[in-house]
N, C-alpha and C positions, 0 to 999 in steps of 0.2 A: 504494500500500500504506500504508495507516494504520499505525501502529507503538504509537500512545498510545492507540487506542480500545477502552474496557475489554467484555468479553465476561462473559456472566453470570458470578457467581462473583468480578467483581474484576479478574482475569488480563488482562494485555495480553500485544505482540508479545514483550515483553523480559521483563516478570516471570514469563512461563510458563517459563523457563530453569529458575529460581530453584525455582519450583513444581515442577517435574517433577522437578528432580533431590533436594527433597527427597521428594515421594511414591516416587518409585525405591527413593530410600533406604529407605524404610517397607518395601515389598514386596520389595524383594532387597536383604537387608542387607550384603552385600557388594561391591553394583553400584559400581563404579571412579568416584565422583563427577565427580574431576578432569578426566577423559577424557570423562565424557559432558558435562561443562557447556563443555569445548575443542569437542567436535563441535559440541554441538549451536549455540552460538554461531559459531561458524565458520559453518554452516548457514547461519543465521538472515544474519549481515554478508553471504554470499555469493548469498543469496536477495534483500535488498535494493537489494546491487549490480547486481545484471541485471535485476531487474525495472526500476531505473531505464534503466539503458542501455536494457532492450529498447523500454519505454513514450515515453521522449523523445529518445530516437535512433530506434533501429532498425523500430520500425513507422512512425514517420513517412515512412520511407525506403524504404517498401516490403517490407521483411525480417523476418524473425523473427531472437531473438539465434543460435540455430545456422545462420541461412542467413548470416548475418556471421561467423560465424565459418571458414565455407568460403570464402567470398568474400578473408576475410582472409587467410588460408593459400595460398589461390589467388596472391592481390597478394603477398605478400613470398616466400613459395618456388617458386613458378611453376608450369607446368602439372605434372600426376601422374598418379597413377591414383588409385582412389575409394578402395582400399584406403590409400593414402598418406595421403589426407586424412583420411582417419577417424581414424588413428594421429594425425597434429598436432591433428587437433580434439577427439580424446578420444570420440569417437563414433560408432555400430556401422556399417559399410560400408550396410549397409540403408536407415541412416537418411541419408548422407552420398548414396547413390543417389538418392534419395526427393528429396533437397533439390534434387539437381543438374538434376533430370527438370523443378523449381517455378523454379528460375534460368535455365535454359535459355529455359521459355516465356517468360520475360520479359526475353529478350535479353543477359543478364547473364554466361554460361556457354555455353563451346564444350563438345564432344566428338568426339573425332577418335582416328582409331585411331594406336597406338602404331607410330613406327619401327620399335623393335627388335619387337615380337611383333605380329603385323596382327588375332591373339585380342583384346589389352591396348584397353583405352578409357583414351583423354588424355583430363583434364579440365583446362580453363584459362579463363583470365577471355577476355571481348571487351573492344574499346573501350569500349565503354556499360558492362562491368561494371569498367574500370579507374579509369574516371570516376567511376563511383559510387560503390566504395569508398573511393576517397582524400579523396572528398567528406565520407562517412559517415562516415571513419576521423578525420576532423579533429574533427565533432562529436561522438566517442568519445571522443576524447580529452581534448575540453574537459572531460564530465563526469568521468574519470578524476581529472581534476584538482582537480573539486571536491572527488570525494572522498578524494583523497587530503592534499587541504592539511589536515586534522585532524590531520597528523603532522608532526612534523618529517621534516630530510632523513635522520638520524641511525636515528629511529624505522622510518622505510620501510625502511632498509636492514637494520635489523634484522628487521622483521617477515616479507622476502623470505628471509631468511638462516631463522630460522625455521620457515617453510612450505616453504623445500625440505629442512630437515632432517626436516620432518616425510613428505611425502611419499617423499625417499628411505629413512625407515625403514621405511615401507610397502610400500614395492619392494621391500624387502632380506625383510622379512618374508613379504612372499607369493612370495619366489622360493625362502626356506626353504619354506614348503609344500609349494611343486611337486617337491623335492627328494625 
C-alpha cells in the first residue's frame, strides 16, 4: 500500500482525512468533525496494519489475515465450536465456517463432534496447524513490533487504555439501543 502516492486532485493516503472532513464540513454543517477524522484515521492506521501483517506475514504463510486469526484463537483458547470463534474473532459464524472448511483442506484444522452434544462441531488446531501458527505467530509479532516501536512504552499503554474506553462506550451504547 503506497501511502504518499498523490491521486488526481493532489490527495494522498493521509491528506484525504484532512480533505474529506473539511468537504463534510461544507455539505453537512454540523457533521461531528472530531469523531469523523478519530474514525476515519483509526481506519486508515488499522487498514495499514493488516495489510502489512497480511502481505508479509500471513500470505506468505499460506493464510489470509482472518484465517490467522482462527488459527490464533484456535492456538491460545483451544478447540470450540464455530460459533465460539466467530465471537473471539469478531467474525460472522458463516465466515469462520467458510474458513474452517479452506484450513481443514490444508491440514491445519480438525473437526470433531462435541462430547457434550454429538449435534455440536469441535473445531481445533492439528499438529501441522500448531506448528504453523507459532511459526507465523513469531513473525507477527516481529512486525507488531515494528510497529509499534513508534511509541513509547508509556504511549502504548495509553493508546490501549484509550481504545478500550473507546470500544467499551460503544458497547454501553449499542446495548442502550437494544434497550
Amino acid at each position: 500500500m503506497t501511502n504518499e502516492t498523490a491521486v488526481p486532485g493532489g490527495l494522498t493516503f493521509w491528506s484525504f482525512v484532512d480533505h474529506a472532513v473539511r468537504r463534510a464540513q461544507q455539505e453537512v454543517p454540523t457533521v461531528d468533525a472530531g469523531a469523523m477524522r478519530l474514525v476515519l484515521t483509526l481506519h486508515r492506521a488499522t487498514s495499514m496494519i493488516v495489510y502489512d501483517l497480511e502481505s508479509t506475514v500471513h500470505r506468505p504463510s499460506g493464510w489470509t489475515w482472518p484465517g490467522f486469526r482462527v488459527l490464533f484463537v484456535l492456538w491460545l483458547a483451544g478447540p470450540m465450536d464455530a460459533k465460539s470463534a466467530a465471537a473471539l474473532t469478531g467474525m460472522s459464524r458463516a465466515a469462520v465456517s467458510a474458513l474452517v472448511n479452506t484450513l481443514q483442506k490444508d491440514g491445519l484444522v480438525t473437526r470433531q463432534r462435541a462430547d457434550h452434544d454429538r449435534r455440536a462441531v469441535q473445531i481445533g488446531l492439528t499438529e501441522a496447524g500448531r506448528g504453523a501458527i507459532a511459526r507465523g505467530f513469531t513473525a507477527h509479532n516481529t512486525r507488531e513490533s515494528a510497529w509499534a516501536a513508534a511509541l513509547s512504552e508509556g504511549e502504548r499503554e495509553t493508546l490501549v487504555a484509550l481504545l478500550g474506553k473507546l470500544m467499551a462506550g460503544e458497547a454501553a451504547a449499542a446495548a442502550k439501543r437494544r434497550e
